[in-house]
Structure formats: structure tokens, C-alpha cells
mmCIF file of the protein (N, C-alpha, C, O) and its ligand, coordinates in Angstrom:
data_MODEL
# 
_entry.id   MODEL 
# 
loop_
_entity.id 
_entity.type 
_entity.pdbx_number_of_molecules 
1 polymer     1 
2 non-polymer 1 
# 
_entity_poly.entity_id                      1 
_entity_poly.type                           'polypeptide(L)' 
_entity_poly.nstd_linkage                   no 
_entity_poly.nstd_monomer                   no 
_entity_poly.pdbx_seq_one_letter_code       
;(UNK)(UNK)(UNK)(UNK)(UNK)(UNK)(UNK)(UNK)(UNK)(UNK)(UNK)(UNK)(UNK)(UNK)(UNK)(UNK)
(UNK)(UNK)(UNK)(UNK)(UNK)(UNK)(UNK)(UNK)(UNK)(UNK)(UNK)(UNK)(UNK)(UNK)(UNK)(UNK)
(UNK)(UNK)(UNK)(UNK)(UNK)(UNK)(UNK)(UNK)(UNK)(UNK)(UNK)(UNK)(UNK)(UNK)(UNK)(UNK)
(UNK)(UNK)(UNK)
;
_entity_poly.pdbx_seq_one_letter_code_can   XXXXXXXXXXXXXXXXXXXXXXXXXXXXXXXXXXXXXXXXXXXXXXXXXXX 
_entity_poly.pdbx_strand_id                 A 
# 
loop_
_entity_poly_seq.entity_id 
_entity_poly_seq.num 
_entity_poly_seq.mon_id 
_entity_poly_seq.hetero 
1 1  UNK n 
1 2  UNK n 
1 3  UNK n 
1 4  UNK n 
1 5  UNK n 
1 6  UNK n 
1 7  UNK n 
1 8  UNK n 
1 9  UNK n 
1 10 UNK n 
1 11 UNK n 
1 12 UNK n 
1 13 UNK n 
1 14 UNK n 
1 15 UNK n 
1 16 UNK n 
1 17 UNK n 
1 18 UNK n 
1 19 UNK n 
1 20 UNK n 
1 21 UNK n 
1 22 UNK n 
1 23 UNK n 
1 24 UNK n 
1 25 UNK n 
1 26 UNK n 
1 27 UNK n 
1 28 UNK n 
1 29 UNK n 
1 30 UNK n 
1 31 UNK n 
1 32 UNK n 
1 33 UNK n 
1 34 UNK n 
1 35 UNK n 
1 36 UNK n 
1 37 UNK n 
1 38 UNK n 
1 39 UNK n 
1 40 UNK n 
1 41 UNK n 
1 42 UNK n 
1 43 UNK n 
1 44 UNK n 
1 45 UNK n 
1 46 UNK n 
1 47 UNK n 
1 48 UNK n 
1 49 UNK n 
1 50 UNK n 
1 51 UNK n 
# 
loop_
_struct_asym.id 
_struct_asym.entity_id 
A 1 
B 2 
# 
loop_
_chem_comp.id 
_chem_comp.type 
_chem_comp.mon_nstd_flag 
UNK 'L-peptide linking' . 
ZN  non-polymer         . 
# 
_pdbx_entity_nonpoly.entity_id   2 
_pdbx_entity_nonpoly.name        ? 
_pdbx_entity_nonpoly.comp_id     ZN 
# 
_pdbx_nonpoly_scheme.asym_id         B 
_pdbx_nonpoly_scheme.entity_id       2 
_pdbx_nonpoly_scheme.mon_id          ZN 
_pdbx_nonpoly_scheme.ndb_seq_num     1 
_pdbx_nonpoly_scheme.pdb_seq_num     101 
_pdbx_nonpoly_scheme.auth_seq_num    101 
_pdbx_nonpoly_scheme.pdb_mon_id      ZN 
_pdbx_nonpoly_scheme.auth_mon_id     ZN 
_pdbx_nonpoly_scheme.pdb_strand_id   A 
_pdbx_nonpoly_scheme.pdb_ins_code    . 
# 
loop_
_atom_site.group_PDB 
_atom_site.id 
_atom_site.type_symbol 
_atom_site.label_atom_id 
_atom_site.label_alt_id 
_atom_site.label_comp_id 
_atom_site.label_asym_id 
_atom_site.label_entity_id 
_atom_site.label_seq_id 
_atom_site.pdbx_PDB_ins_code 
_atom_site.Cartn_x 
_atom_site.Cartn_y 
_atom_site.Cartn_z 
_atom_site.occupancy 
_atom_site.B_iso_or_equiv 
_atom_site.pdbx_formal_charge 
_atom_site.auth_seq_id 
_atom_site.auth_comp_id 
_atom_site.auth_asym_id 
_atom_site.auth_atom_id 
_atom_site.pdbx_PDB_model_num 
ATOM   1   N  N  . UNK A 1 1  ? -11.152 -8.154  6.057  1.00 0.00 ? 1   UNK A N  1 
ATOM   2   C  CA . UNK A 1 1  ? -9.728  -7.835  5.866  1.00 0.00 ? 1   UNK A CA 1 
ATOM   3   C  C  . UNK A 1 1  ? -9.496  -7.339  4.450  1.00 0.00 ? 1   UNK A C  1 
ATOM   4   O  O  . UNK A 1 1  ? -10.122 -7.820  3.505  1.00 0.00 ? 1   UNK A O  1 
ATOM   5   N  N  . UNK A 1 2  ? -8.576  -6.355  4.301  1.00 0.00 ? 2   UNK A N  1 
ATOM   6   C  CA . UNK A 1 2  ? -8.570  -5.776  3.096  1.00 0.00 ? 2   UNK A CA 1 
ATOM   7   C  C  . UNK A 1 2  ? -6.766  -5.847  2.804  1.00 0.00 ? 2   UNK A C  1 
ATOM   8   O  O  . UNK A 1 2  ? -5.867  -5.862  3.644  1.00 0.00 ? 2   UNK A O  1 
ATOM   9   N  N  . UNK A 1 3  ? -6.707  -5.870  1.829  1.00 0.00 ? 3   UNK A N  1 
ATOM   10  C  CA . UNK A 1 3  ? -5.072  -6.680  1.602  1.00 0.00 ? 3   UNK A CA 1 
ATOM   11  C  C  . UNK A 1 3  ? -4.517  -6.117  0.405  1.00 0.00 ? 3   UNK A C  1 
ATOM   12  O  O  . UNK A 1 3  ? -5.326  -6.078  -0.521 1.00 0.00 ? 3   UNK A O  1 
ATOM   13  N  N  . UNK A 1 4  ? -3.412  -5.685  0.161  1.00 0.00 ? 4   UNK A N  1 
ATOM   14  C  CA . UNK A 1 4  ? -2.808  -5.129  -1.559 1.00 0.00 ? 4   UNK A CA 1 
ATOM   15  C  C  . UNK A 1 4  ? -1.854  -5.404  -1.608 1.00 0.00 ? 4   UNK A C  1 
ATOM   16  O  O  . UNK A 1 4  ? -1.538  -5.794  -0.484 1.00 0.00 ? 4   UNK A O  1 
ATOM   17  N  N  . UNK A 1 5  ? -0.715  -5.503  -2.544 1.00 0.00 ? 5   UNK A N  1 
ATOM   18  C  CA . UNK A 1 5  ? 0.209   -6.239  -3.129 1.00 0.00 ? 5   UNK A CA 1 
ATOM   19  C  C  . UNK A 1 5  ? 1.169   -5.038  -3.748 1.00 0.00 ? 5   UNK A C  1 
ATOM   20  O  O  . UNK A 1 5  ? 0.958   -4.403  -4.782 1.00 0.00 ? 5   UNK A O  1 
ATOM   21  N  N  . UNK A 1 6  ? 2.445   -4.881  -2.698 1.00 0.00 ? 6   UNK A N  1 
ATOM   22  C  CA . UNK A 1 6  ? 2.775   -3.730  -3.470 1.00 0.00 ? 6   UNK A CA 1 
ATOM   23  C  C  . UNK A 1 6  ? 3.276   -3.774  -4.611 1.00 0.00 ? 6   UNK A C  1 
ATOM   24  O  O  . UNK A 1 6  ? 3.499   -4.984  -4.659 1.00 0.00 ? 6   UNK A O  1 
ATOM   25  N  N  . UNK A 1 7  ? 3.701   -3.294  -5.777 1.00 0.00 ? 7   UNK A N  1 
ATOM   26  C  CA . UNK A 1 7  ? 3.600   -3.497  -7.022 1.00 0.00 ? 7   UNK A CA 1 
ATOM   27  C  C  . UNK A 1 7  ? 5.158   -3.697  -7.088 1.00 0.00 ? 7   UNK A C  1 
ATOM   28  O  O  . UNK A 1 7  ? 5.489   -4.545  -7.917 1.00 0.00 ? 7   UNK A O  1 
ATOM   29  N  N  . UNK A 1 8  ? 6.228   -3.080  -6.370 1.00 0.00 ? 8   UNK A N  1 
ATOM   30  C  CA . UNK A 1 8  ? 7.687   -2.551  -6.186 1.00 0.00 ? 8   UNK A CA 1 
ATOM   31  C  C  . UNK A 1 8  ? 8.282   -3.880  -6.041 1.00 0.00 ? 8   UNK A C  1 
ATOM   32  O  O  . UNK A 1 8  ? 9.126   -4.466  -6.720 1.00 0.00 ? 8   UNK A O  1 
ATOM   33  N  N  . UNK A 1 9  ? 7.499   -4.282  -4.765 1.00 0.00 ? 9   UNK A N  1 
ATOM   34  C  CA . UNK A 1 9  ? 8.626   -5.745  -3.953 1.00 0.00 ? 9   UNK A CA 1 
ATOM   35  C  C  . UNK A 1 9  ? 7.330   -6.666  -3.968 1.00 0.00 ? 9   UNK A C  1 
ATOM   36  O  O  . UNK A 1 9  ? 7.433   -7.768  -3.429 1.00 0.00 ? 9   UNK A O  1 
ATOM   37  N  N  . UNK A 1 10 ? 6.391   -6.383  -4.413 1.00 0.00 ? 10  UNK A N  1 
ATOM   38  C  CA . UNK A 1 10 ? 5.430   -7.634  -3.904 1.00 0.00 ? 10  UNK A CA 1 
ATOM   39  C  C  . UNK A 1 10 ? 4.800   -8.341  -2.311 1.00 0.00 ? 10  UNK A C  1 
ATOM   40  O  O  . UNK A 1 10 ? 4.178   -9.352  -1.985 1.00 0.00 ? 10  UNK A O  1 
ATOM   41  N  N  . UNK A 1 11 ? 5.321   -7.270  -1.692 1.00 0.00 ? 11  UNK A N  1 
ATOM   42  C  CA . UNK A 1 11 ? 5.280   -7.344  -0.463 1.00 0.00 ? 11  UNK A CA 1 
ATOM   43  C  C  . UNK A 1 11 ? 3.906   -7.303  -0.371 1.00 0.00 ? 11  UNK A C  1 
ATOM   44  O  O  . UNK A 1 11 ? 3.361   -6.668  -1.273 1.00 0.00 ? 11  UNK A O  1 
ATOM   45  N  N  . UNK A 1 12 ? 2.873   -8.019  0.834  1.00 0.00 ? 12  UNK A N  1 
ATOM   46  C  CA . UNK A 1 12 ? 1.777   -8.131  0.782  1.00 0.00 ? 12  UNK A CA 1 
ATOM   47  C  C  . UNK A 1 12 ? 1.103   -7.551  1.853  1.00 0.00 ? 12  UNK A C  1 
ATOM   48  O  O  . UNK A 1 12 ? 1.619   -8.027  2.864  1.00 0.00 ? 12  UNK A O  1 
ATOM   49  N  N  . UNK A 1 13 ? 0.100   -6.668  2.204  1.00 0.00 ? 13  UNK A N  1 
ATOM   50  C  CA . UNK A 1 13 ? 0.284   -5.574  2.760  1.00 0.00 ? 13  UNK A CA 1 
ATOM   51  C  C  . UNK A 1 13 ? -1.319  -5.757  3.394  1.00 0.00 ? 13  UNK A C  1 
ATOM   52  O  O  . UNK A 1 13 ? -2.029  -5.788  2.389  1.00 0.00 ? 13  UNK A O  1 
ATOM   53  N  N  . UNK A 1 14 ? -2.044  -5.868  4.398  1.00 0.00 ? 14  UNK A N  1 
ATOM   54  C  CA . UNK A 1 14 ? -3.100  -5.986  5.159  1.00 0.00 ? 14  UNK A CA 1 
ATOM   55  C  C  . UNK A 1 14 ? -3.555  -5.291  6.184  1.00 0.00 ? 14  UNK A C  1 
ATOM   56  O  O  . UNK A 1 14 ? -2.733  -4.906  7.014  1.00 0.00 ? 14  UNK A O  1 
ATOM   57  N  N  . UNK A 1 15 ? -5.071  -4.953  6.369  1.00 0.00 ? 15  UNK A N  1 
ATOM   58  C  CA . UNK A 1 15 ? -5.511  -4.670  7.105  1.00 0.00 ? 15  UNK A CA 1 
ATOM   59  C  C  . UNK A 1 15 ? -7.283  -4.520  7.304  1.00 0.00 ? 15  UNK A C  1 
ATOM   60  O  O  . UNK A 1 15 ? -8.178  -5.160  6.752  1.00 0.00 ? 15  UNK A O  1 
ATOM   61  N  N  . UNK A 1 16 ? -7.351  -3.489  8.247  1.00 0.00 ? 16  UNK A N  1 
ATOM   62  C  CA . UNK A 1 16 ? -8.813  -3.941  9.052  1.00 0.00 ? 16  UNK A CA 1 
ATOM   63  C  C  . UNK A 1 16 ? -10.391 -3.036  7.694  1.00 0.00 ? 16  UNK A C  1 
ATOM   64  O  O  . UNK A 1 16 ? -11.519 -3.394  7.356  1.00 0.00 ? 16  UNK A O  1 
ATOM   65  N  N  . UNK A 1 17 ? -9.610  -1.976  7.418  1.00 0.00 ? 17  UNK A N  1 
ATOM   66  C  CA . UNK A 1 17 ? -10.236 -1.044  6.352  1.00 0.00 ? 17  UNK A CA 1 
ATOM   67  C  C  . UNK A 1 17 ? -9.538  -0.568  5.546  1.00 0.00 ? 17  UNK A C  1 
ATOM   68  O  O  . UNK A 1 17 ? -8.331  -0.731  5.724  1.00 0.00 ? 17  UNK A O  1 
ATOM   69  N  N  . UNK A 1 18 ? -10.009 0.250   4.273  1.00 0.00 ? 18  UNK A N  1 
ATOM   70  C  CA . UNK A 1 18 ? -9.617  1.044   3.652  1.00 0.00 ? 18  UNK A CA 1 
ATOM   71  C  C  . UNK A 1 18 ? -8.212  2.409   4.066  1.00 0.00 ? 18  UNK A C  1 
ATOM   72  O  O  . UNK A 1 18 ? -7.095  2.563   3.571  1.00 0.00 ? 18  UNK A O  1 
ATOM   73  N  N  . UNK A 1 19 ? -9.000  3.237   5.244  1.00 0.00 ? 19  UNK A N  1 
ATOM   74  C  CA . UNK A 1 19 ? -8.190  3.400   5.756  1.00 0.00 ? 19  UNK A CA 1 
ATOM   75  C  C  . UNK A 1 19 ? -6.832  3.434   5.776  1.00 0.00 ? 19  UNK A C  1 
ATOM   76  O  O  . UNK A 1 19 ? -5.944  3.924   5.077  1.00 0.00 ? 19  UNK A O  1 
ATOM   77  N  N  . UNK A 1 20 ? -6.939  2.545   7.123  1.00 0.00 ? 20  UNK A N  1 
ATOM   78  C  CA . UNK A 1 20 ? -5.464  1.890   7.417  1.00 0.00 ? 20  UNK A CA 1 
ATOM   79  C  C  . UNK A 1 20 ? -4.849  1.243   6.358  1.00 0.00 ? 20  UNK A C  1 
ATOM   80  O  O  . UNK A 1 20 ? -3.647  1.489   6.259  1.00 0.00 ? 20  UNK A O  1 
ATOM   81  N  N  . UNK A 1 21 ? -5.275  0.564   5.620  1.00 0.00 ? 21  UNK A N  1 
ATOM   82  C  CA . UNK A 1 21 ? -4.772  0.244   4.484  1.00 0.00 ? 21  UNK A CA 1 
ATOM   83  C  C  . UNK A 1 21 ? -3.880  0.905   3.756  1.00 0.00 ? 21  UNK A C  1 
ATOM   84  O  O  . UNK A 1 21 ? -2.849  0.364   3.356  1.00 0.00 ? 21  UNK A O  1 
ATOM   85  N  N  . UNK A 1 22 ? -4.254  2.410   3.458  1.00 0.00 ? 22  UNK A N  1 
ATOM   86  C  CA . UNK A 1 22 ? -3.846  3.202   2.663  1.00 0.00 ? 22  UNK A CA 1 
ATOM   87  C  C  . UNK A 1 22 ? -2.841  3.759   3.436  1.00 0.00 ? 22  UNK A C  1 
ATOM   88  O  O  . UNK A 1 22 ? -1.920  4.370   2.893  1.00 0.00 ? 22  UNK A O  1 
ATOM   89  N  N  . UNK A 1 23 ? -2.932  3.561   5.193  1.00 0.00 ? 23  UNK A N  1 
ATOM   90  C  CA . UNK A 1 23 ? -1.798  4.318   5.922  1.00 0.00 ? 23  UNK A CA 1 
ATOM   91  C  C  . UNK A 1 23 ? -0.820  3.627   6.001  1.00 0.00 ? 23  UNK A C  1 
ATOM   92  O  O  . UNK A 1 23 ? 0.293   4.144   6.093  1.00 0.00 ? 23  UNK A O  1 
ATOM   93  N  N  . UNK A 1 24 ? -1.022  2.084   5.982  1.00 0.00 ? 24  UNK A N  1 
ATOM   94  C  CA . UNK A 1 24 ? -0.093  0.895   5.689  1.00 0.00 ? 24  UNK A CA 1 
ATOM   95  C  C  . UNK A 1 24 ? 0.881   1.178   4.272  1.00 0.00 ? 24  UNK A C  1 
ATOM   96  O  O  . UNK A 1 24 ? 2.112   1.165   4.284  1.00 0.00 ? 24  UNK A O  1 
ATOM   97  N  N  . UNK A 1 25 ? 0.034   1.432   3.077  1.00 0.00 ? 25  UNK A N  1 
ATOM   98  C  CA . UNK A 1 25 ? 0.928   1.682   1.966  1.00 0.00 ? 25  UNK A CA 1 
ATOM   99  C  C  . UNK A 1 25 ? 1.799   2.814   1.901  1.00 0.00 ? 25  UNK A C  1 
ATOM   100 O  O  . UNK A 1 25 ? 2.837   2.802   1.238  1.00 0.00 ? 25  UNK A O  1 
ATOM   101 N  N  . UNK A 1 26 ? 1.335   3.957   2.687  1.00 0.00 ? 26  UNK A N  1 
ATOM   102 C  CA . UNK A 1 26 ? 1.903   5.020   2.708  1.00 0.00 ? 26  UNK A CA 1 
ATOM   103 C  C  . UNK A 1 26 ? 2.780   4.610   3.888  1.00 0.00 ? 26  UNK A C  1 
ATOM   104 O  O  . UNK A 1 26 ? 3.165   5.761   4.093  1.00 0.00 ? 26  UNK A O  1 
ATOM   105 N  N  . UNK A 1 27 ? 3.227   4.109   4.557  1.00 0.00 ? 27  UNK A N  1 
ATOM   106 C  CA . UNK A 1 27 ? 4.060   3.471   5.429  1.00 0.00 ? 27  UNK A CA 1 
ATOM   107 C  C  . UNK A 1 27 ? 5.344   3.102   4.655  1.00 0.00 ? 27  UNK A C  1 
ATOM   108 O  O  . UNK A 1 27 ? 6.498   3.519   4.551  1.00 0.00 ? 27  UNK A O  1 
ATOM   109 N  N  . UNK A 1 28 ? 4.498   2.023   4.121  1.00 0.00 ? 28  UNK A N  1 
ATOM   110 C  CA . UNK A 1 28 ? 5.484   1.231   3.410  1.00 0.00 ? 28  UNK A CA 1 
ATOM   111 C  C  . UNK A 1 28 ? 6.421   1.811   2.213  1.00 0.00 ? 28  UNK A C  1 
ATOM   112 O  O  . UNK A 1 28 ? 7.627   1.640   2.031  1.00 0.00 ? 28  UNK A O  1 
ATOM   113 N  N  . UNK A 1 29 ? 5.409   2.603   1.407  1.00 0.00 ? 29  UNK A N  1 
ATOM   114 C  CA . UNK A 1 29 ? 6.505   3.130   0.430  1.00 0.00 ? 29  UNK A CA 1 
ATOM   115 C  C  . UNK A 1 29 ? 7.627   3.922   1.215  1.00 0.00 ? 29  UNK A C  1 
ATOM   116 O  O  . UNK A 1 29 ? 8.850   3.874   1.090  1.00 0.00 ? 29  UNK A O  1 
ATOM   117 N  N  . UNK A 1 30 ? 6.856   4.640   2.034  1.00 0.00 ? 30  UNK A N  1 
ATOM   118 C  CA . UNK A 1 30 ? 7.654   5.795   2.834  1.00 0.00 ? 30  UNK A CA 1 
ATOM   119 C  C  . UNK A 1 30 ? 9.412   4.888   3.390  1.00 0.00 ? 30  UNK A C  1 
ATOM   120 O  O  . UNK A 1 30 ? 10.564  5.318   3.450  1.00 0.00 ? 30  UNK A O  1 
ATOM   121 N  N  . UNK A 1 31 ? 8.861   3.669   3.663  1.00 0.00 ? 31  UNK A N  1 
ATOM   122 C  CA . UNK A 1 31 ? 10.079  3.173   4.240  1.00 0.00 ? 31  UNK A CA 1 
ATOM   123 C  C  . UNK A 1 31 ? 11.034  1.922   3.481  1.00 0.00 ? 31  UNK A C  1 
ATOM   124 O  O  . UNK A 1 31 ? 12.138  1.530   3.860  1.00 0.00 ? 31  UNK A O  1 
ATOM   125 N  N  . UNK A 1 32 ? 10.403  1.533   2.534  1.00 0.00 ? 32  UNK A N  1 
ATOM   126 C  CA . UNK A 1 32 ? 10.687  0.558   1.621  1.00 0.00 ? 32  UNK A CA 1 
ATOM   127 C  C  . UNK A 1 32 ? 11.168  1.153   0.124  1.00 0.00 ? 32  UNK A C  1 
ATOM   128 O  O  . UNK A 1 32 ? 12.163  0.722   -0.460 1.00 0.00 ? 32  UNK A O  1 
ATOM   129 N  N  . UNK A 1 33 ? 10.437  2.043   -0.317 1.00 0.00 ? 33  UNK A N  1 
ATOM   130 C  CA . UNK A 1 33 ? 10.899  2.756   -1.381 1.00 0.00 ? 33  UNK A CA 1 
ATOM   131 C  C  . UNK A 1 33 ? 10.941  4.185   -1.755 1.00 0.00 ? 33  UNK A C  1 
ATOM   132 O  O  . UNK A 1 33 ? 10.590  4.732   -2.801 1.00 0.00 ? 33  UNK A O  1 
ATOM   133 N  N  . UNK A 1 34 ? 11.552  4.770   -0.449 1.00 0.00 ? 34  UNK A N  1 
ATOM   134 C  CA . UNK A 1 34 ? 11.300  6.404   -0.296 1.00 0.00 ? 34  UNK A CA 1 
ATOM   135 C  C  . UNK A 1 34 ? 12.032  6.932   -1.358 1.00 0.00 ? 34  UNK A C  1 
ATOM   136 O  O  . UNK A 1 34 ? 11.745  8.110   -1.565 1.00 0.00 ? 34  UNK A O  1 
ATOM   137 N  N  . UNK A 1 35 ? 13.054  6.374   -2.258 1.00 0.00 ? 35  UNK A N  1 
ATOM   138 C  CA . UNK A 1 35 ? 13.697  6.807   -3.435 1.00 0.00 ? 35  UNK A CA 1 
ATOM   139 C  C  . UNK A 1 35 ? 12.856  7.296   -4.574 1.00 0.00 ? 35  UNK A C  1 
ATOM   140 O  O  . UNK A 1 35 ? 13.221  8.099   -5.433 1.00 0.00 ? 35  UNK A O  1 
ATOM   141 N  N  . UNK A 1 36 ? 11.489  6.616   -4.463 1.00 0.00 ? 36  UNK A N  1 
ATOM   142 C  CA . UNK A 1 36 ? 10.635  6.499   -5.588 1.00 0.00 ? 36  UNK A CA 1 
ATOM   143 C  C  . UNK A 1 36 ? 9.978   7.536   -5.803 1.00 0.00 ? 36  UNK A C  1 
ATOM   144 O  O  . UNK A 1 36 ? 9.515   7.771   -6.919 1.00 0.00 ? 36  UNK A O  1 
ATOM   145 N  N  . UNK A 1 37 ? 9.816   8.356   -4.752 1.00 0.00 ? 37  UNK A N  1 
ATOM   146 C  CA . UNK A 1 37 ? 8.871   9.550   -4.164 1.00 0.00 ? 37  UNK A CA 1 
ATOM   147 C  C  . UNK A 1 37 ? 7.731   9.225   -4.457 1.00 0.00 ? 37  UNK A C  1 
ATOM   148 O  O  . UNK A 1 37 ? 7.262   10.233  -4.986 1.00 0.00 ? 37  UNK A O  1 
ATOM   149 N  N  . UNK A 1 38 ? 6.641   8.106   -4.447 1.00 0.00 ? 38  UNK A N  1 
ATOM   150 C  CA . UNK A 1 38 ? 5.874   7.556   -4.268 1.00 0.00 ? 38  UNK A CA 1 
ATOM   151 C  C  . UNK A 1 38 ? 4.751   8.730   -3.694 1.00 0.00 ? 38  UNK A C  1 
ATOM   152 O  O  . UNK A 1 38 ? 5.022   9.448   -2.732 1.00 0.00 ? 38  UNK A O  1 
ATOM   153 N  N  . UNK A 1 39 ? 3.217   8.819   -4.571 1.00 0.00 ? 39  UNK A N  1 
ATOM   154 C  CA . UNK A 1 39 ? 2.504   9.510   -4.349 1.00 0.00 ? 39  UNK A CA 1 
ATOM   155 C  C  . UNK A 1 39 ? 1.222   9.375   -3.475 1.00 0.00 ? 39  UNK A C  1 
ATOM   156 O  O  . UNK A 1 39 ? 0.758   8.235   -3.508 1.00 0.00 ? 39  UNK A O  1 
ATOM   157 N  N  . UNK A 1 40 ? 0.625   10.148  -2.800 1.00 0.00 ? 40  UNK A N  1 
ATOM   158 C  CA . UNK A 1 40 ? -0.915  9.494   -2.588 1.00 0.00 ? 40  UNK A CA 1 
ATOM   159 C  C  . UNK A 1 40 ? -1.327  8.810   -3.451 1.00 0.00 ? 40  UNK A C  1 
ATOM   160 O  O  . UNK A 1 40 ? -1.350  7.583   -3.352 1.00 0.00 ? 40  UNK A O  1 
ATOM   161 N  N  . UNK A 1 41 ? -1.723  9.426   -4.435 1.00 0.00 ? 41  UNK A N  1 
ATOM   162 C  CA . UNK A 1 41 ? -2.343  8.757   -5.657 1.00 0.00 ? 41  UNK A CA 1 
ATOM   163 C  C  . UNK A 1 41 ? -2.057  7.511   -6.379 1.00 0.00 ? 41  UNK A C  1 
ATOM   164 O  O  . UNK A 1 41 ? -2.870  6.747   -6.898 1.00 0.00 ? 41  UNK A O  1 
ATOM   165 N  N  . UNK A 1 42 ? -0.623  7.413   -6.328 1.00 0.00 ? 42  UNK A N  1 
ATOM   166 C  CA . UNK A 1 42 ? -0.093  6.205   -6.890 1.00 0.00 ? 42  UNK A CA 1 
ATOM   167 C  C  . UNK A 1 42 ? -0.058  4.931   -5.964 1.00 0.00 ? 42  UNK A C  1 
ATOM   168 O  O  . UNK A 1 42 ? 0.273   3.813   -6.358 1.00 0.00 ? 42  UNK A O  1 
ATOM   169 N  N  . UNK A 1 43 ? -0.500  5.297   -4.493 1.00 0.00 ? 43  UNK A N  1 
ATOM   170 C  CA . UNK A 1 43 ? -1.148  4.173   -3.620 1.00 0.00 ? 43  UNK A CA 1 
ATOM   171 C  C  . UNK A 1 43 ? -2.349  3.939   -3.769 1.00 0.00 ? 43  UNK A C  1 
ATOM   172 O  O  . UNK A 1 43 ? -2.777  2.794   -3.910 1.00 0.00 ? 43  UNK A O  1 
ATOM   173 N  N  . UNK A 1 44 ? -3.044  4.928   -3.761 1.00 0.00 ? 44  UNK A N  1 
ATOM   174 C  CA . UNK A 1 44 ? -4.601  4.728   -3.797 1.00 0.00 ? 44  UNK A CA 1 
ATOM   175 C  C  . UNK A 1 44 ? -4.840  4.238   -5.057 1.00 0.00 ? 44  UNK A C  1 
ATOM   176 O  O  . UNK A 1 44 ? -6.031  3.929   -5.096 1.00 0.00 ? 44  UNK A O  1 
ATOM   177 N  N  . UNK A 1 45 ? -4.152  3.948   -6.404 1.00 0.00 ? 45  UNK A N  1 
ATOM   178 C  CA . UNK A 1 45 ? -3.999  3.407   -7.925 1.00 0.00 ? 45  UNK A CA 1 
ATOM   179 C  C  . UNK A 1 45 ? -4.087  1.832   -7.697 1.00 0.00 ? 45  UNK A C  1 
ATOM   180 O  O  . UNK A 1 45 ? -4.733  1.038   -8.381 1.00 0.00 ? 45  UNK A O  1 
ATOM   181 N  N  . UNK A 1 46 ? -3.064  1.475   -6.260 1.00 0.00 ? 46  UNK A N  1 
ATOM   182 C  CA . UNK A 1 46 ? -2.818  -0.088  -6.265 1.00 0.00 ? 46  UNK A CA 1 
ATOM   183 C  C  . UNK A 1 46 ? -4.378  -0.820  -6.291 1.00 0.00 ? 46  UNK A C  1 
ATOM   184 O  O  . UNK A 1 46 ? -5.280  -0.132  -5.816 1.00 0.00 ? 46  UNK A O  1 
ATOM   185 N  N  . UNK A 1 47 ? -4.659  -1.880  -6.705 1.00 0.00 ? 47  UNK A N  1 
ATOM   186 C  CA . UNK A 1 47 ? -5.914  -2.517  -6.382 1.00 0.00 ? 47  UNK A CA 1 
ATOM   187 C  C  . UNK A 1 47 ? -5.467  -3.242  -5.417 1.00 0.00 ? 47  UNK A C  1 
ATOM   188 O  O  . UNK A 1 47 ? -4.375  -3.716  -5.103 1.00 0.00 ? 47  UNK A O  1 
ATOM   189 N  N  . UNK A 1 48 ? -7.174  -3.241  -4.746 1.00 0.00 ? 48  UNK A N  1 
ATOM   190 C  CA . UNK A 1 48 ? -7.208  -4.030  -3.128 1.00 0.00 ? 48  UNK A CA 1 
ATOM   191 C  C  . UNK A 1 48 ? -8.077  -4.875  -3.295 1.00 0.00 ? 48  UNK A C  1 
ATOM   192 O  O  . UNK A 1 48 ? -8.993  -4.660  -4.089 1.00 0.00 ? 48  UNK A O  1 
ATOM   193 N  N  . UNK A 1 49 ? -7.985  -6.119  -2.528 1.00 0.00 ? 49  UNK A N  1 
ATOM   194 C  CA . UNK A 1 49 ? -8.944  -6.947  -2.501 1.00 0.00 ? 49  UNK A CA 1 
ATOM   195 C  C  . UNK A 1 49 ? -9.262  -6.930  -1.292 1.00 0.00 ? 49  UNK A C  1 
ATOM   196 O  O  . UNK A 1 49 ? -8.760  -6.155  -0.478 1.00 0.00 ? 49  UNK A O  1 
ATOM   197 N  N  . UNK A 1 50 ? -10.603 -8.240  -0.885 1.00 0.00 ? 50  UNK A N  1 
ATOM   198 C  CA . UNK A 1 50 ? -11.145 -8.316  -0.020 1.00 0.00 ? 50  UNK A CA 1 
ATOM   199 C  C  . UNK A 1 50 ? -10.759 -9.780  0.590  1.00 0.00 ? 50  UNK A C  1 
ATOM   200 O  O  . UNK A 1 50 ? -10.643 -10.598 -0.322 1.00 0.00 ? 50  UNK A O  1 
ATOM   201 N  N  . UNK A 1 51 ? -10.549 -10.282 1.764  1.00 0.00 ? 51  UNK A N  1 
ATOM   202 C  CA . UNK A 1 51 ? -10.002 -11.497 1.947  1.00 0.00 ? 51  UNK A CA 1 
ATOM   203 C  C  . UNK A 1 51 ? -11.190 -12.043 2.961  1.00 0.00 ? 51  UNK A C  1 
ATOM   204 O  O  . UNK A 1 51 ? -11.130 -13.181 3.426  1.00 0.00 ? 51  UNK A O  1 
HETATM 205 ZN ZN . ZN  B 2 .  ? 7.210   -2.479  -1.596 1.00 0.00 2 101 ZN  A ZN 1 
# 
């Protein structure tokens, strides 16, 4: 399981790979902080751990 912490709300954010992971964050900003205009890059910046 691979897991990140969004930096915005702290919201804690999981999944099966890398991946999805990254489609999860891009989810999330998209719908949680679309004001931010939030980048690829500035998701793929968050650190991930391994659980
Ligand atoms: Zn957030």
C-alpha cells in the first residue's frame, strides 16, 4: 500500500501503486482544491510512503 498526505488539508490519501496513487492525488486536488490550479508536478513533489 502506498499512501501520501496531502499537504493542503492533510487529507490522507491511499492506494494499491504508484500509479493510482498519483491518479488519486490528481483526483483530489482536482476536487478539493481546484482553486489552486494544482500541477502534475506539484503532486508527483508530495512524498509517499510505503505502509
Ligand atoms: Zn487536500
Amino acid at each position: 500500500m502506498r499512501t501520501a498526505q496531502c499537504p493542503l488539508c492533510q487529507e490522507q490519501l491511499e492506494a494499491e501503486n504508484d500509479d493510482e496513487l498519483f491518479a488519486k492525488g490528481r483526483a483530489h486536488a482536482d476536487a478539493k482544491h481546484a482553486d489552486q490550479n494544482i500541477s502534475d508536478e506539484q503532486i508527483r513533489a508530495v512524498p509517499v510512503q510505503d505502509k
